[in-house]
N, C-alpha and C positions, 0 to 999 in steps of 0.2 A: 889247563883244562879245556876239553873240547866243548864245544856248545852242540845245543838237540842238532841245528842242521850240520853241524861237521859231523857230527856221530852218523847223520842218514849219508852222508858224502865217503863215511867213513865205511860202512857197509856197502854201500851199491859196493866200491871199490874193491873188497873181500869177497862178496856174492860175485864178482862178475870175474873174478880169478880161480874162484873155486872147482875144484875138479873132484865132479861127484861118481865118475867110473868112465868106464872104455867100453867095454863090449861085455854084454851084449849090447849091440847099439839101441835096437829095439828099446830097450828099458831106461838108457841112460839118457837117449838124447830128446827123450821130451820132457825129464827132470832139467836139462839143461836150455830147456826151450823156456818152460812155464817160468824158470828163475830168471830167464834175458826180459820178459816182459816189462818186469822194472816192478813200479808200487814205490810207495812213500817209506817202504823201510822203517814205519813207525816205532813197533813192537820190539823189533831189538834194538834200536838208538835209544828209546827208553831203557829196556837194561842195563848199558851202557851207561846211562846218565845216572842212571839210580847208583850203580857200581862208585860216579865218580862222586856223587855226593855223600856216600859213607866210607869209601877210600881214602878222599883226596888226594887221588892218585889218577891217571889217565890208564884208559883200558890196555891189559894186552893181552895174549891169549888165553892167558885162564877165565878170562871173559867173554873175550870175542867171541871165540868156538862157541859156546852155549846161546851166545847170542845169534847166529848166525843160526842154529839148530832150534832156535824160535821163529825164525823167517821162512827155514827149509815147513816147518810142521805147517805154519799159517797158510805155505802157497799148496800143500798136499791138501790142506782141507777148501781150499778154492777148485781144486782139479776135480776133487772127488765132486763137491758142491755143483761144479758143471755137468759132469754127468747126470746128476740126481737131477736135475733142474731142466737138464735137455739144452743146456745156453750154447750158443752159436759162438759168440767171441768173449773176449775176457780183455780188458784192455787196449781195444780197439784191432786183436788181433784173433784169428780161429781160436778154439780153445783147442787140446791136447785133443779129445775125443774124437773133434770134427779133422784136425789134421790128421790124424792116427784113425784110430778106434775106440767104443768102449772099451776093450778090454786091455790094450795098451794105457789108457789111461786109471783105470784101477790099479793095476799091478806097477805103472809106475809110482802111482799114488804112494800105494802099499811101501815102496823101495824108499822113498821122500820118509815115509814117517820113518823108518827106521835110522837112513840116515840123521834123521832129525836126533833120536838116543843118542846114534854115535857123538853126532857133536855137543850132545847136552853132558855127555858121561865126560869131555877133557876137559872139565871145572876141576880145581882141586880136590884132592881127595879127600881133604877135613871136612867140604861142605857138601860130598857126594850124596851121601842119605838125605840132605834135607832138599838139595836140587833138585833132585831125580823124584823128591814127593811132590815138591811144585809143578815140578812141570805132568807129574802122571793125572792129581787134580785136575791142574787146567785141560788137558788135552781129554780126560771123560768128560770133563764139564762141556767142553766146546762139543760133542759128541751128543750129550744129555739136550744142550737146548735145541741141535739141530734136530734131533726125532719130536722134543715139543713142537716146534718149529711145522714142521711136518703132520702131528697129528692135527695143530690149530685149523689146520685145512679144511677137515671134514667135520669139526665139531662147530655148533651153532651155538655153545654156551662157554665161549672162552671168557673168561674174566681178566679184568683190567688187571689185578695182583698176580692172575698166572702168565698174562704177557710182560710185565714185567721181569717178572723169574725169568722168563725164557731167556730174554735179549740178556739178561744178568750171563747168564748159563753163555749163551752164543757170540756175546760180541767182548762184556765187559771184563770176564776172569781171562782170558788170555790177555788182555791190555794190564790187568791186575797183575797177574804170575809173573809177566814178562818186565814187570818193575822187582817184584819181590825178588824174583831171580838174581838181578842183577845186585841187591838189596843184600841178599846171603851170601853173596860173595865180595862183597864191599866190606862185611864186616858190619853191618848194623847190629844194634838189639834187639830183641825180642819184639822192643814197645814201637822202635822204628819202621821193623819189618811189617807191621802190623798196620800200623798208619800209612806208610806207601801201597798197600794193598786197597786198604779205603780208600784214597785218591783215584788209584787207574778203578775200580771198579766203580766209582758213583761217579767217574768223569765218563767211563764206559756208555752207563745207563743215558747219564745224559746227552752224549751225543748221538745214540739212537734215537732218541724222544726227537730229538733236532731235528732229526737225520728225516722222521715219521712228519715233520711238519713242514720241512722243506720240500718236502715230494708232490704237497697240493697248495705252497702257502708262497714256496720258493720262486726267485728268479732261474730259468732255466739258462740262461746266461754264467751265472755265477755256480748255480747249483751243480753245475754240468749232464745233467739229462731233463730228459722231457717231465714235465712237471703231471702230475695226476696218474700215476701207472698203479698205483697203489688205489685207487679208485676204481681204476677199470677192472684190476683183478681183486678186486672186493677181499683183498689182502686185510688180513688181522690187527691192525695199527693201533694205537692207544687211542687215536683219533674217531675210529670206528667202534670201538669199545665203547669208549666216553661217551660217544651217539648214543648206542641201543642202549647203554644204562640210563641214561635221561632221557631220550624221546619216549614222548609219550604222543595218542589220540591219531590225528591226523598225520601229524610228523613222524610217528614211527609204521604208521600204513605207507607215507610216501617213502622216506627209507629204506622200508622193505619191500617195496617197488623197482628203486633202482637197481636192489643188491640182488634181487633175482630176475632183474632183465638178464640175458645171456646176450639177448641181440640189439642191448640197446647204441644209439651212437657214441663213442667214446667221449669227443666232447661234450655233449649233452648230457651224459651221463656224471663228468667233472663238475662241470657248473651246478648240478642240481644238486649233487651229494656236499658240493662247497658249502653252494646255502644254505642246507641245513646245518651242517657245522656251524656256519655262522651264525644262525638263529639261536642254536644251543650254547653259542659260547667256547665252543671247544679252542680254538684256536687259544684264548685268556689261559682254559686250562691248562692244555698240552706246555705251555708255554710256562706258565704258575711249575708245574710240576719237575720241566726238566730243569728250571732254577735253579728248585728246592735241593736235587740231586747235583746241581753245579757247586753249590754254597757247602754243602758233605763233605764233596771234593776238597775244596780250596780248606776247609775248615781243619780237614785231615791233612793236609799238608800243610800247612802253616802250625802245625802242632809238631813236625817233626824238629827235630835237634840235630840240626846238621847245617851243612854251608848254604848261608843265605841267596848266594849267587847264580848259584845250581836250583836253589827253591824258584827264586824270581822265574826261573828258564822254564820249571815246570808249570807255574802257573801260567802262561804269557802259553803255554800250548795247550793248555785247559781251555783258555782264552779264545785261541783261533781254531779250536776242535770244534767248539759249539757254535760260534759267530760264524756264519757263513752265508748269513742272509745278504750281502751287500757287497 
């Protein structure tokens, strides 16, 4: 049996042999661009691993291919995501749009997802109908939270419950599906399939929570970007939430001081909106809550009935999904 990093050793290697078309070049060779940037190959080695723990069997292609058409779909909705977003680089490299164009990078977008079907449709045919529901799910869902995502922008009465939904919708069901996936084609039961689904989705939530805390709590060092960007852009965070639901008097006059400076100093503007966090306590919360969501996780997965060895591997990357302070 492979382990999680041979499965991502085991994709790069598939991903970087794959040939997704010839000509029109135009269309093909920034599908083959955005795939050479690399990425952690999370999403399908989970498949993969999930596959081998209700198998116990090592993947071959009636897995891989689906698996690989979960990698093609996540980097289509990073291309698009650049666009929407206006981002300069993606992995330390141009993004498709800035090397190309908008509208090479939609239409190649557009080609990625499809290719993505094709490789999710050469899963076995017994488990085609239920595949192809997972993966249709995940992929509106990951669509559902990016327009929450979007509207939380302009609305000033986001709630803590609807930002969770969201990152549910945008980060966690694709981490979810792409276990299940692997999960329906492994052979699980019903109650198995069920429970790996609760793992990747409340190990999902809680590595965003993480993810919202490391952005103003984080070592920049470790974290690998600059710390406080979610402050300057008065971005929606559970952190910012959990503020305006608690501040009160003074503290919610200075809050909403900072958060409609347009021109205040970035730093200055970090430190101030810190302390306030830290006067509310939010950091205890944020932290209390993504636990809460880690413990779901691990709870759900130590429930399943399957090879304990494989279990150990998944939680050991629950583990270092959330841990990343240090």
């Amino acid at each position: 049996m492979y382990s999680l990093k041979e499965l991502q050793e085991l994709i790069h290697k598939e991903i970087k042999e794959l040939q997704t078309g010839d000509e029109p070049k135009g269309l093909y060779e920034p599908i083959q661009y955005v795939l050479s940037l690399g990425g952690k190959r999370i999403r399908p080695a989970l498949c993969l691993l999930a596959y081998q723990l209700f198998s116990r069997k090592e993947p071959g292609a009636e897995v891989i291919f689906p698996a690989i058409g979960l990698e093609v779909f996540h980097n289509f909705t990073l291309l698009h995501d650049d666009v929407m977003d206006a981002a300069d680089m993606r992995r330390g490299m141009p993004t498709v749009h800035k090397k190309w164009d908008d509208n090479t990078a939609i239409l190649s977008g557009d080609a990625m997802m499809i290719k993505a079907y094709q490789y999710m449709s050469m899963c076995p045919e017994n488990n085609m109908s239920e595949v192809m529901k997972e993966f249709n799910d995940l992929a509106l869902g990951v669509c559902e939270g990016q327009q929450y995502d979007m509207d939380f922008e302009t609305r000033n009465n986001v709630s803590v419950e609807e930002y969770i939904e969201m990152i549910r919708l945008k980060t966690s069901v694709l981490i979810a599906g792409s276990l299940k996936i692997g999960a329906v084609i492994g052979g699980a039961s019903q109650r198995n399939k069920d429970l790996i689904y609760e793992f990747g989705e409340n190990i999902g939530i809680a590595f965003q929570l993480q993810d919202d805390y490391l952005d103003v709590y984080g070592d920049p060092a470790v974290f690998g970007k600059n710390i406080g960007g979610d402050i300057v852009n008065n971005k929606k965070t559970f952190l910012l939430l959990q503020a305006y639901r608690k501040a009160e008097g003074k503290v919610k006059t200075e809050l909403d001081k900072w958060i409609e400076n347009k021109d205040a100093d970035a730093q200055e503007k970090i430190d101030a909106v810190r302390g306030i966090y830290d006067s509310l306590r939010i950091p205890f919360l944020s932290q209390t809550l993504m636990n809460e969501y880690f413990d779901k996780s691990i709870n759900a997965l130590l429930s399943i009935d399957a090879d304990e060895k494989i279990k150990e591997d998944l939680r050991q990357f629950a583990i270092n999904l959330v841990d990343r302070v240090s």
